[in-house]
N, C-alpha and C positions, 0 to 999 in steps of 0.2 A: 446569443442568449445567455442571461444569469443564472448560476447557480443557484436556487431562493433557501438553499439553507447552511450552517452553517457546516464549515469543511473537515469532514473526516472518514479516514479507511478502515478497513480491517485489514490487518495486516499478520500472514505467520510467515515462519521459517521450517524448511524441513528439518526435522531429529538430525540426522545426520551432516551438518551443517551448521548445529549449534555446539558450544554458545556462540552468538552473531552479534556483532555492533550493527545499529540501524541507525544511520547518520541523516536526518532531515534537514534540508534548508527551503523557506518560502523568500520566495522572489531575490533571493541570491545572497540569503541573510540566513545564517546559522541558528537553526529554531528548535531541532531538538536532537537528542541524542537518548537512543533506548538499548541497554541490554538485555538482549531475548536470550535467555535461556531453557524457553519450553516450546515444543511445535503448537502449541494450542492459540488459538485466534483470539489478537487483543484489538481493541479498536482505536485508535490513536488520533486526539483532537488534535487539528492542525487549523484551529482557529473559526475566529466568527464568520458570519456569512460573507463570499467576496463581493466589494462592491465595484471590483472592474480586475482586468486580468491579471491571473495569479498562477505563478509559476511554483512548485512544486516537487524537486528532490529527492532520490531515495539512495543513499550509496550504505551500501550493505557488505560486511568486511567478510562475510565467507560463502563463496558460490559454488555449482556442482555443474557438469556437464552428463545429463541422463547416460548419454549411450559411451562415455567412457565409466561408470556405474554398471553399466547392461543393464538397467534399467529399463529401455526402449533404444529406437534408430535416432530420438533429438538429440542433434550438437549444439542447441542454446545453451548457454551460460545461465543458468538460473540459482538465482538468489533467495529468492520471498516473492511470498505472494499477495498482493495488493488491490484491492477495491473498495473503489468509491462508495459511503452509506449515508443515504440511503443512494440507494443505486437509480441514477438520474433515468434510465431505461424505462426500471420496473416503474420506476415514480410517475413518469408520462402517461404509462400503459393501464396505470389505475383508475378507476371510474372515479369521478370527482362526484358527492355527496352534497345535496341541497337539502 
């Protein structure tokens, strides 16, 4: 199935973790490069709608491990937090309008 719009996330970083380089590449091509300096959520265009499959990148220069933090018991490696908008889910789950 196609994506029918065009391609973009919301993207933040934790406080503690910035400032972050947030290094994008689409389909293995170097596309953008953002410095985050604030935890607050930006939304990041990564182009017009795909017209066939598109690969997508996120290499983020400073990450955190919760439970060496104590934090919680997660031992993921987290960086930023990323999703798709509009969010293909809720978009299905919406009553479509005649």
């Amino acid at each position: 199935a196609n994506y029918p719009f065009p391609l973009a996330v919301k993207l933040s970083v934790p406080q503690h973790t910035l400032p972050a380089t947030v290094t994008i590449t689409r389909n293995g091509t170097s596309f953008k490069r953002l410095e985050v300096t604030t935890p607050d959520e930006i939304v990041v265009d990564l182009g017009g709608r795909p017209t066939s499959h598109t690969e997508v990148r996120f290499q983020v220069s400073r990450s955190f491990v919760p439970k060496e933090l104590k934090m919680s018991k997660d031992k993921r490696r987290l960086a930023a937090r990323i999703a798709l908008t509009p969010d293909p889910a809720a978009t299905a789950a919406a009553p479509t309008q005649q």
